[in-house]
SESE-342587 format. One line per 8 residues: number of its first residue (from 0); their letters; for each residue x, y, z of C-alpha. Coordinates in nm, 4 decimals. Layout:
// residues N
NUM) a) X Y Z ~ ...
This chain:
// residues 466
0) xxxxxxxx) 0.8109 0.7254 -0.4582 ~ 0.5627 0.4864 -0.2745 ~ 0.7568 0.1827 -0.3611 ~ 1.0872 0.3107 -0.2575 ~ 0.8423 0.3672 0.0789 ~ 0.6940 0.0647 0.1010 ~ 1.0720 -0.1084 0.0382 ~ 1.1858 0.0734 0.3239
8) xxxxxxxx) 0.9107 0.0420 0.5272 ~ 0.8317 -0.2968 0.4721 ~ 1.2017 -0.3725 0.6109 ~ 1.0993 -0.1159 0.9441 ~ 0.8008 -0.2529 0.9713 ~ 0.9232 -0.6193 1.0281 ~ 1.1285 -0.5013 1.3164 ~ 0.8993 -0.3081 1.4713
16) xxxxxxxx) 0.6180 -0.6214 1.4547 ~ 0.9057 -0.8202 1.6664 ~ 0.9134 -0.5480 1.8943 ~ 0.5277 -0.5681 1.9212 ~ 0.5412 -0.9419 1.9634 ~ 0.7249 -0.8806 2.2911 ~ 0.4904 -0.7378 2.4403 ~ 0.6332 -0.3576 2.3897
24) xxxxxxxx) 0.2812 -0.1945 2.4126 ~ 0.2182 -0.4528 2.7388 ~ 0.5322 -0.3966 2.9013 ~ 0.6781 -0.0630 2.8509 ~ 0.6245 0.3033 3.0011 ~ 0.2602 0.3716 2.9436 ~ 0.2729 0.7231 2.8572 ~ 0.5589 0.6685 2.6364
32) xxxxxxxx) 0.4210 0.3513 2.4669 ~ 0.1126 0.5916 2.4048 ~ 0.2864 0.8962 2.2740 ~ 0.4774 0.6286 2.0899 ~ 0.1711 0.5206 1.8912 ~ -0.0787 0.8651 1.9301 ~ 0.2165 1.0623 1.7146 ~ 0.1552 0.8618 1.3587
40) xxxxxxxx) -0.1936 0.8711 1.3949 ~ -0.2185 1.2329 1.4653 ~ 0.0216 1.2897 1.1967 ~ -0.1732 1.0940 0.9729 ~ -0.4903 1.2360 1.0668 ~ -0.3377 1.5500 0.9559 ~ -0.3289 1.4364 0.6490 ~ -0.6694 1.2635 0.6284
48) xxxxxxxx) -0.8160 1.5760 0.7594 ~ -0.6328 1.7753 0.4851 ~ -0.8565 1.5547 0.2149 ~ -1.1454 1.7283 0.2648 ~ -1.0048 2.0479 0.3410 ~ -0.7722 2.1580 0.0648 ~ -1.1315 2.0692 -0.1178 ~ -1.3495 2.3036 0.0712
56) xxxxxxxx) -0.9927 2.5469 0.0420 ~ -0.9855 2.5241 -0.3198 ~ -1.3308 2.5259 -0.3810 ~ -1.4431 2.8294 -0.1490 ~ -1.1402 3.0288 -0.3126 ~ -1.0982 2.9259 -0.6526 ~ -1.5205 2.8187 -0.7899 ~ -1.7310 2.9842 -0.5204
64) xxxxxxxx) -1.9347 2.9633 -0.2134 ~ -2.1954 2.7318 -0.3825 ~ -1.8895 2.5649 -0.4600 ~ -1.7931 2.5564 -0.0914 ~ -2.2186 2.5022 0.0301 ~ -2.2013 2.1974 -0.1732 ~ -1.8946 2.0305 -0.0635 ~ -2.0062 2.0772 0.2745
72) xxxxxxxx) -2.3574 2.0048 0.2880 ~ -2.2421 1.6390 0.1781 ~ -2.0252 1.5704 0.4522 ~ -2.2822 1.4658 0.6849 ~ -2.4789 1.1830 0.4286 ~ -2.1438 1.1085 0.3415 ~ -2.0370 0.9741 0.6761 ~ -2.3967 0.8342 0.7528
80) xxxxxxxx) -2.3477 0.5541 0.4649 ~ -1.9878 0.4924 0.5018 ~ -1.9844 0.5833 0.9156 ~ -2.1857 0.2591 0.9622 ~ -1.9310 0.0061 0.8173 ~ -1.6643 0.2287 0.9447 ~ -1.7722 0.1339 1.2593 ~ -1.8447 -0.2320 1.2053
88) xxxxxxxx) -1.5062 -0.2680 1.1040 ~ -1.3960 -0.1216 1.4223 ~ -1.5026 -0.4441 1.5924 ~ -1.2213 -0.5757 1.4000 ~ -0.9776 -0.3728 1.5020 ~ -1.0448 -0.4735 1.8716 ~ -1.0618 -0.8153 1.7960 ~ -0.6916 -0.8200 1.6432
96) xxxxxxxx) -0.5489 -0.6459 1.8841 ~ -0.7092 -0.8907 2.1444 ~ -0.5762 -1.1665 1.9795 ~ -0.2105 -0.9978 1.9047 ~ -0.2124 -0.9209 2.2848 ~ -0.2822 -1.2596 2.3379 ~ -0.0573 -1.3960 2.0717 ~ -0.3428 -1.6324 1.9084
104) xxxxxxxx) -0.1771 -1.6257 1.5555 ~ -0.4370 -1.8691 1.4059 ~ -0.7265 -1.6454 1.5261 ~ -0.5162 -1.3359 1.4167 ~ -0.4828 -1.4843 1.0895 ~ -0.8388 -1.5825 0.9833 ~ -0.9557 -1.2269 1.1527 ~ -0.7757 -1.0490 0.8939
112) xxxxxxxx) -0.8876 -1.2281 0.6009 ~ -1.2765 -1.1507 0.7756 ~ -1.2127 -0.7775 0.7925 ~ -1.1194 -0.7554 0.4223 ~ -1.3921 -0.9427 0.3208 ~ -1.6392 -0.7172 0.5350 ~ -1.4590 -0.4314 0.3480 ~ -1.5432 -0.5276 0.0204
120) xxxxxxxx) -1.8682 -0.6309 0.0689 ~ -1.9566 -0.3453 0.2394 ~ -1.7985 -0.1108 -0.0194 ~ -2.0420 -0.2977 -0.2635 ~ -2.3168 -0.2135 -0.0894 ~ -2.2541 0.1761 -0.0331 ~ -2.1146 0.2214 -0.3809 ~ -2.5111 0.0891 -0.5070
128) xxxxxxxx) -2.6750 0.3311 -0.2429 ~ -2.4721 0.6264 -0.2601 ~ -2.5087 0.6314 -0.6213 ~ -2.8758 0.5822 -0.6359 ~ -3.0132 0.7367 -0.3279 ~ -2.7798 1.0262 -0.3602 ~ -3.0532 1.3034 -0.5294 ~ -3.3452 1.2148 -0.2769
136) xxxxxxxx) -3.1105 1.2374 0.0284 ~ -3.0255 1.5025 -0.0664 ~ -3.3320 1.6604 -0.1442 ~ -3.4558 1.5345 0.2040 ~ -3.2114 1.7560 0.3764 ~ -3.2865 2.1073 0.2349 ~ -3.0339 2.1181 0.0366 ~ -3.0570 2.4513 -0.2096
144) xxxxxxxx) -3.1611 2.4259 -0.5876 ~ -2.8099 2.6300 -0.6715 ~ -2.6304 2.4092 -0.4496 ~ -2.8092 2.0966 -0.5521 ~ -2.6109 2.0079 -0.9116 ~ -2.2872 2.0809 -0.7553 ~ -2.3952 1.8463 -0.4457 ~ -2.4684 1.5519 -0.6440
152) xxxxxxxx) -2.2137 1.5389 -0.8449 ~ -1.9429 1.5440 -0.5733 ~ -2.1335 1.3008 -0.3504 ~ -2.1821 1.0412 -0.6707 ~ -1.8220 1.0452 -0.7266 ~ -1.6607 0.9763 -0.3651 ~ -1.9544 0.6777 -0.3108 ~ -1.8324 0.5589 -0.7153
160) xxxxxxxx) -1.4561 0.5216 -0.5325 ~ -1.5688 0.4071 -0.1730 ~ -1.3635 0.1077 -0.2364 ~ -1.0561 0.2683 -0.1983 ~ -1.1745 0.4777 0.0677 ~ -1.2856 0.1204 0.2820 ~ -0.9898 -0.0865 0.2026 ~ -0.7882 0.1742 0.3261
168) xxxxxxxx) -0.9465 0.2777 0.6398 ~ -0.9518 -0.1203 0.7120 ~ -0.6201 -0.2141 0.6404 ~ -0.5225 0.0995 0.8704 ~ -0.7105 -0.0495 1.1246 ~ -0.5197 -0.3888 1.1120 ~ -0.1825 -0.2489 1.0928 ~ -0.2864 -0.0374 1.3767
176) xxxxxxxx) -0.4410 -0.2610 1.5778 ~ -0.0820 -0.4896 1.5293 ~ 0.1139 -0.2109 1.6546 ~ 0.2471 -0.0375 1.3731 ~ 0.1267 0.3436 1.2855 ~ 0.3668 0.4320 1.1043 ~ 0.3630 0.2994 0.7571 ~ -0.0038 0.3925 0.7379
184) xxxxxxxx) 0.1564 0.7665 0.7831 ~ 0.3497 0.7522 0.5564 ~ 0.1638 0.5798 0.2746 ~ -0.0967 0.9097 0.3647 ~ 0.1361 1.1671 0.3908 ~ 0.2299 1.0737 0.0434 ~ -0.1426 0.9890 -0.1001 ~ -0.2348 1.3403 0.0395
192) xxxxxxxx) 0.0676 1.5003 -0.1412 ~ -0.0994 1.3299 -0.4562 ~ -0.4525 1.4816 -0.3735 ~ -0.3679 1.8339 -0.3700 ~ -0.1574 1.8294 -0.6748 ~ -0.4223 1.6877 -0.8584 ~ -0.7031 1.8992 -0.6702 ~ -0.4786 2.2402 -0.8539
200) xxxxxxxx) -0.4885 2.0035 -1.1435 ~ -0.8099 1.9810 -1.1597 ~ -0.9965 2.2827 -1.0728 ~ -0.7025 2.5382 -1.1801 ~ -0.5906 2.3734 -1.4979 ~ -0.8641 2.1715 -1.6591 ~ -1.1471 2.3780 -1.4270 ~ -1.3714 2.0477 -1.3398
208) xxxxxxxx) -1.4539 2.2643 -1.0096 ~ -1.6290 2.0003 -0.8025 ~ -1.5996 1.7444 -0.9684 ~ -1.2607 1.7903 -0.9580 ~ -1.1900 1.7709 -0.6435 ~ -1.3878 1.4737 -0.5910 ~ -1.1954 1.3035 -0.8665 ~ -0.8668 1.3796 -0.7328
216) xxxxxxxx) -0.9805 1.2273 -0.3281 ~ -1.0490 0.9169 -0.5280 ~ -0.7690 0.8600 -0.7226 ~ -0.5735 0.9523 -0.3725 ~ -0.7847 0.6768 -0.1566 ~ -0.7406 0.4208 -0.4052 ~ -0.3407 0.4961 -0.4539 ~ -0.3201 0.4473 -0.0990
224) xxxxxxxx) -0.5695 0.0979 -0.0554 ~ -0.3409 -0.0356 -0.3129 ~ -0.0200 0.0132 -0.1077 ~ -0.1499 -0.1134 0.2304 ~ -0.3198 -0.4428 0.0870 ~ 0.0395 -0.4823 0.0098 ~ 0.1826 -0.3918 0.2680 ~ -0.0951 -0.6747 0.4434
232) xxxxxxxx) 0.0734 -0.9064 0.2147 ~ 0.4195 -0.8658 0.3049 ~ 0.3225 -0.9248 0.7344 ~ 0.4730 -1.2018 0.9596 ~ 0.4256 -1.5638 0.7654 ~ 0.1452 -1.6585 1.0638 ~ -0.1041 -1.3807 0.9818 ~ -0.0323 -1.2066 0.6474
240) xxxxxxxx) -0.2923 -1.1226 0.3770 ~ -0.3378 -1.3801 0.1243 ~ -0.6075 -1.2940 -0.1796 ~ -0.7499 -1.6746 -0.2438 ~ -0.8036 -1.6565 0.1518 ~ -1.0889 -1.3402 0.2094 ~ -1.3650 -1.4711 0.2979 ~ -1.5692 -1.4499 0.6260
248) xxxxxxxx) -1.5158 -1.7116 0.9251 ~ -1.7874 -1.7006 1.1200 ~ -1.6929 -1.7225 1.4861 ~ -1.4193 -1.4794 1.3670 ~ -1.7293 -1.2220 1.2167 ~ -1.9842 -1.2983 1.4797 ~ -1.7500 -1.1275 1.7517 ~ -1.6771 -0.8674 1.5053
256) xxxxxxxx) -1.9963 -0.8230 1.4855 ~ -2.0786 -0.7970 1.8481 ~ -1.8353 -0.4967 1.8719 ~ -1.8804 -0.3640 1.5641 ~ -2.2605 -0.3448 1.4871 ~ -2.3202 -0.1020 1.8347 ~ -2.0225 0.1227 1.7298 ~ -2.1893 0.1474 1.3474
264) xxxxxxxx) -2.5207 0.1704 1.4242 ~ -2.3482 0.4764 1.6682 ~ -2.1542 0.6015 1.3626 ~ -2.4781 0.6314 1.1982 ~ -2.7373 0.7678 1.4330 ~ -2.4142 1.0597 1.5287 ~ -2.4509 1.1478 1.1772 ~ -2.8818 1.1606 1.1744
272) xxxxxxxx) -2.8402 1.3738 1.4236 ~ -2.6142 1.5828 1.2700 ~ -2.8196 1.5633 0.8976 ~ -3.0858 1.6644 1.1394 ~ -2.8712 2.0317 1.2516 ~ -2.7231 2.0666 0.8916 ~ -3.1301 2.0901 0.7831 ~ -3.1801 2.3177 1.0184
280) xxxxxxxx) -2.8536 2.4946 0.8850 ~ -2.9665 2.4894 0.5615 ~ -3.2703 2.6604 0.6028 ~ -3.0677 2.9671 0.6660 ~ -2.9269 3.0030 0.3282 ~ -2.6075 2.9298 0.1649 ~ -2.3642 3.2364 0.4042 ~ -2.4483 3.0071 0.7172
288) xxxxxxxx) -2.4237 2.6892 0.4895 ~ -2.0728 2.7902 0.3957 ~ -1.9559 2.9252 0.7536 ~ -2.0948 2.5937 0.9243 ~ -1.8588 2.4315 0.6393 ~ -1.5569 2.6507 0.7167 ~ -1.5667 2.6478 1.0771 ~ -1.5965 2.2441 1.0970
296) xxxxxxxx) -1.2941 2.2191 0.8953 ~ -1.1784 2.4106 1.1447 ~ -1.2944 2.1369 1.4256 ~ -1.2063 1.8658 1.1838 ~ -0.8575 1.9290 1.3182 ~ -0.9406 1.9331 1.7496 ~ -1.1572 1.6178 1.6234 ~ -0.8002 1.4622 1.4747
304) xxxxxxxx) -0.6258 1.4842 1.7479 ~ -0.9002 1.3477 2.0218 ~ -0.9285 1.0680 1.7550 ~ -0.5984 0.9994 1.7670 ~ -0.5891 0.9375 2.1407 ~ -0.9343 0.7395 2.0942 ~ -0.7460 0.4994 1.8657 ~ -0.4323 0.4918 2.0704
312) xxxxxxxx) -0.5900 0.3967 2.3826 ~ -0.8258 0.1416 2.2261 ~ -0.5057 0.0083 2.0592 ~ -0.3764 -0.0191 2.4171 ~ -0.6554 -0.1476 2.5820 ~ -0.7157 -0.3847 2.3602 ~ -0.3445 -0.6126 2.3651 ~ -0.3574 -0.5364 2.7257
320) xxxxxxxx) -0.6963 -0.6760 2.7990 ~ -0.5668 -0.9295 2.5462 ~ -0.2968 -0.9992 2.7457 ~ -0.4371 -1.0196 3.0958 ~ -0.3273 -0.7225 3.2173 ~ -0.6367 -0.5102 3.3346 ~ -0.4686 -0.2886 3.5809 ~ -0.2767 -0.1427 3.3394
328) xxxxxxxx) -0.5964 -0.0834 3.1061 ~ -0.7228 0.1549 3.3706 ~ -0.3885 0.3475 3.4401 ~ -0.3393 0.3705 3.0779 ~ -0.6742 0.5405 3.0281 ~ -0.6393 0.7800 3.3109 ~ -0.2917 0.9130 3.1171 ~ -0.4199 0.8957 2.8420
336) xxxxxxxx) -0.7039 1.1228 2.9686 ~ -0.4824 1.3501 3.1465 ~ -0.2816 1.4138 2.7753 ~ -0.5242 1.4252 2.5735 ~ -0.6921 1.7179 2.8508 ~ -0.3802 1.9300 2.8522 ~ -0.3814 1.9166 2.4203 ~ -0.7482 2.0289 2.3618
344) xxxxxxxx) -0.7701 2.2868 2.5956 ~ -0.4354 2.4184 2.3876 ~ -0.6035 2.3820 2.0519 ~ -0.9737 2.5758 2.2456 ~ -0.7296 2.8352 2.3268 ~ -0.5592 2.8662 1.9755 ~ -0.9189 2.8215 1.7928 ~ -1.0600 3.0716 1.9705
352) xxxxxxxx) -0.7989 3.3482 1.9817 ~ -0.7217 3.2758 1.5774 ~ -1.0775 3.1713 1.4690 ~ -1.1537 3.4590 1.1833 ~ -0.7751 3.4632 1.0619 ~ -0.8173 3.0817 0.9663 ~ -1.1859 3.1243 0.8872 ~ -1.0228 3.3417 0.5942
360) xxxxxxxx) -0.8034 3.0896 0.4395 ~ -1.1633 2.9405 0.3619 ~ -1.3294 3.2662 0.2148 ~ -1.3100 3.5893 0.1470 ~ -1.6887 3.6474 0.2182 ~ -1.6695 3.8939 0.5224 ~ -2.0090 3.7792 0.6312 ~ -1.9334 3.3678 0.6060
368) xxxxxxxx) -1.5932 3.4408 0.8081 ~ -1.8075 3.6749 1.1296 ~ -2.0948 3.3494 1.1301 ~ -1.7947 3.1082 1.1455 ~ -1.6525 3.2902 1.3977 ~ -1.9758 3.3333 1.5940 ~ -2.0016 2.9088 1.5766 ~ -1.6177 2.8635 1.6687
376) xxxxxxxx) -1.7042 3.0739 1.9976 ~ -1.9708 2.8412 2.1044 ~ -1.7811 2.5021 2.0324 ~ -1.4198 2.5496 2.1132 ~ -1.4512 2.6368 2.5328 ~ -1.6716 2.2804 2.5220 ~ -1.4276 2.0875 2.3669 ~ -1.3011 1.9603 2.6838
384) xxxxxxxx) -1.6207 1.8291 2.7777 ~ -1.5945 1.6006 2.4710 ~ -1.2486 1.4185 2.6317 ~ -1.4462 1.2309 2.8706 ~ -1.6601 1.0610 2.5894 ~ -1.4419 1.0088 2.3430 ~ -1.1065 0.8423 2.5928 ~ -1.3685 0.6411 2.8188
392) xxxxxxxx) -1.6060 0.5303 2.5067 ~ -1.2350 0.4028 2.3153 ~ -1.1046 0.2186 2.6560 ~ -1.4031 0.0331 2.7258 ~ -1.4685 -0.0627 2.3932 ~ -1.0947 -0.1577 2.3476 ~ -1.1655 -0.4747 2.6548 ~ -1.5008 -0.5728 2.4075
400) xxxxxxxx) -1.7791 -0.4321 2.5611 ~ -1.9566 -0.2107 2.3122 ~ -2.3153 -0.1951 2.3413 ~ -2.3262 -0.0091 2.7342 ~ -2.0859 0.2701 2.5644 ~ -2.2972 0.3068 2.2472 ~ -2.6476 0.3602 2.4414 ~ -2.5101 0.6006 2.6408
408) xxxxxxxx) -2.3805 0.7754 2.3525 ~ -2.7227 0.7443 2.1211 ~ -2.9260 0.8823 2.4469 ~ -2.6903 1.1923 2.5837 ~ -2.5588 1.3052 2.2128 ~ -2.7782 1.1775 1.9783 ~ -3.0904 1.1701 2.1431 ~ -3.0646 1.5280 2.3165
416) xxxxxxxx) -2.9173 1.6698 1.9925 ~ -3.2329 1.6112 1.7928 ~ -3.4506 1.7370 2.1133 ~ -3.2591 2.0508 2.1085 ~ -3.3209 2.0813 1.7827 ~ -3.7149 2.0226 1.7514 ~ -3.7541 2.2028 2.0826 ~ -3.5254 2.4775 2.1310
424) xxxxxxxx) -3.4341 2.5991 1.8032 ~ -3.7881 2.6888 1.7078 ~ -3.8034 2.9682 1.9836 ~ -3.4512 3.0704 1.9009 ~ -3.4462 3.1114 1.5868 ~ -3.0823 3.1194 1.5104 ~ -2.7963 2.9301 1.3496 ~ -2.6240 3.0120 1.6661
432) xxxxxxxx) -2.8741 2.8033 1.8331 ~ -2.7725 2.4905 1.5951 ~ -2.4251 2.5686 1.7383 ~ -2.5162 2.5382 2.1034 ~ -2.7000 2.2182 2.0882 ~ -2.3286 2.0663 2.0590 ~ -2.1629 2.1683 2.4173 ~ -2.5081 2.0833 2.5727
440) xxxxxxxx) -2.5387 1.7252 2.5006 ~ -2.1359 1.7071 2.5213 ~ -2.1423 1.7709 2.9053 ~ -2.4681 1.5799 3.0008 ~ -2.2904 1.3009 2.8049 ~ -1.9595 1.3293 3.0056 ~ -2.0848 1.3636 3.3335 ~ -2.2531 0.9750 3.2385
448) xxxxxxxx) -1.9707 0.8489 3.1123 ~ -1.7407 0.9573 3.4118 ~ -1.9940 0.7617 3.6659 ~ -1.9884 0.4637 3.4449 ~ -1.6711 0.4072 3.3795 ~ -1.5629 0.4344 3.7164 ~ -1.8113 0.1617 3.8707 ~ -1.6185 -0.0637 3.6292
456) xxxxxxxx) -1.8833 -0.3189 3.5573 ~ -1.7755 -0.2357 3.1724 ~ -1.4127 -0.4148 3.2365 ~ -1.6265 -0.7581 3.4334 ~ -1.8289 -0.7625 3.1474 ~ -1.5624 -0.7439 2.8736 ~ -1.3661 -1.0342 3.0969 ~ -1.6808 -1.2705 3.0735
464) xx) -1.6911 -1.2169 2.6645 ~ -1.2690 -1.3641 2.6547
């Protein structure tokens, strides 16, 4: 089944790079060359976001809530190690569209063959500290002795197939950042099909509980890093992947480098912060341990979709800053802010209304579905909040500039979240207090971003670094 759609696609995919190189995402209707690109990824962040939560489905219906605790409790440490070369990588991303934009095919070329080598080295390096440092960290975070075993297995297992997980999430980025998000869908639609089958497998058949459904995520990931380095192979002659060539070219990785490193070192102080609440959370015992889990499955999804605009306008910032054309960077952002608005104050609406009914495809625990509940009240009216950051951080950092957008971030999110925290929570003693610390630092972040981004010094800045 994936070969017949990578033949396909391969053939699609060809055409649709032609279309890119002229100029398609520089010249045509904004909001259509946006809706164009923002459907695939939110598709395929569907399916992404389905990974992890046909786990935490399975698990918290079929093993147990420790079953469910300890699936979620990991999530956090999880995207601490891999968030931060994630995030490096994303300086690649920027960098290829820049030069596709620009149509610098030499540049484009040896920039691919960097960002696969900075995914397998970096994949190296988290598959030797997940593994190892996996008991202590978790440890260090409160998690509970009957969660613990569970815990460590799971989290042992994804960081034994990070590979996969890293090659893919790379060679996404390329294809993305050349124009095409579709075959990346695809591929994951079909990888994802593969992951719950063998997540029933698994857990209903054979009974491997969490370690099942850790296997089965790996298996998927890898399935689907094997088709896109492919699918890399098969590009335009100019700038296709070529095996004997990965290896790092060092003007090509120092301004990778200079985008990337503020975005990971971002990726990972967002997740601190957050290890930080889900310590607090796990003081409270495993019900609010499991309803924090549930519910932010439940957010996973609003999360998906602003991602998906985050990526789309950094896509389209990025070939038209490439290209010259920095007028159209701004309008583009300002629609893309005005969709991506209109969408999350839909999904607030829906979460809020249908918040227990969903909570319940998690559990059947009547007191883990009222605490979820309780959380998805405090988080989904804020949402909107979180627009500003998420479509001005992606635009800016789309024309090169990275390190303004990542301070601000660290200081208004970060930084406030772990004040909040060490503050606040010990006079309100409540997990619902861990929930509010969320909206808080989301609007005195916004309001910052809003005033920079419209004094503009981000797009002079990003115009001295071409």
């Amino acid at each position: 089944m994936l070969c017949a759609v990578f033949a396909k696609e391969n053939h699609r995919g060809m055409k649709m790079m032609e279309q890119t190189r002229k100029n398609a995402i520089t010249e045509g209707v904004i909001w259509k060359q946006l809706l164009i690109f923002f459907f695939p990824i939110l598709i395929g962040s569907f399916f992404q976001q389905l990974y992890n939560t046909v786990d935490t489905v399975i698990v918290g219906r079929y093993v147990g809530k420790e079953a469910l605790a300890a699936v979620g409790t990991t999530g956090n440490l999880i995207n601490l190690l891999i968030g931060f070369f994630v995030g490096l990588s994303s300086g690649a991303s920027v960098v290829i569209s820049q030069y596709f934009g620009g149509q610098d095919f030499k540049k484009l070329n040896r920039s691919i063959h960097t960002a696969l080598a900075l995914a397998l080295a970096g994949s190296a390096v988290l598959t030797l500290i997940g593994f190892f440092a996996a008991r202590p960290a978790l440890r260090l975070i409160r998690v509970p002795e009957e969660v613990l075993p569970q815990a460590l297995t799971y989290i042992r297992i994804i960081f034994l197939g990070v590979t996969g997980a890293m090659l893919y999430n790379i060679g996404t980025g390329i294809l993305r950042a050349l124009g095409d998000s579709r075959f990346p869908l695809y591929v994951l639609i079909v990888c994802c099909v593969i992951n719950i089958v063998l997540d029933l497998l698994f857990v209903m058949a054979f009974h491997w509980d969490v370690m099942g459904v850790a296997l089965a995520t790996t298996i998927a990931q890898f399935v689907s890093a094997v088709v896109i380095v492919l699918k890399l192979m098969r590009l335009d002659d100019s700038y296709r992947l070529e095996i004997p060539k990965i290896r790092f070219h060092p003007a090509i990785l120092k301004n990778i480098i200079r985008i990337g490193i503020p975005a990971g070192i971002q990726s990972v102080l967002y997740s601190v912060s957050n290890l930080v609440v889900q310590s607090a959370i796990n003081a409270f015992g495993t019900n609010t341990i499991a309803a924090w889990s549930a519910i932010s499955r439940v957010d996973g999804f609003v999360w998906m979709v602003l991602g998906a605009f985050g990526v789309s306008i950094t896509t389209f910032a990025g070939q038209n800053f490439g290209a010259g054309k920095y007028d159209r960077v701004l309008k583009g952002t300002n629609v893309c802010l005005l969709m991506s608005q209109g969408t999350i104050i839909l999904l607030s609406v829906i979460e809020i209304i249908f918040a227990a009914p969903i909570l319940r495809f998690f559990t059947n625990d009547e007191a883990v579905v009222s605490l979820g509940t309780k959380f998805a009240m405090i988080w989904a009216p804020a949402y909107m909040l979180y627009v500003f950051i998420e479509i001005y951080s992606a635009a800016i950092r789309g024309t090169g500039e990275a390190l303004i957008p990542t301070v601000i971030t660290l200081v208004g999110v970060c930084g406030l979240r772990l004040l909040w925290v060490f503050a606040v929570v010990p006079f309100w003693h409540e997990p619902q207090a861990l929930a509010a610390c969320y909206p808080v630092t989301w609007g005195v972040t916004a309001v910052i971003f809003i005033i920079y981004y419209w004094r503009k010094r981000w797009l002079r800045r990003g115009m001295n670094h071409q």
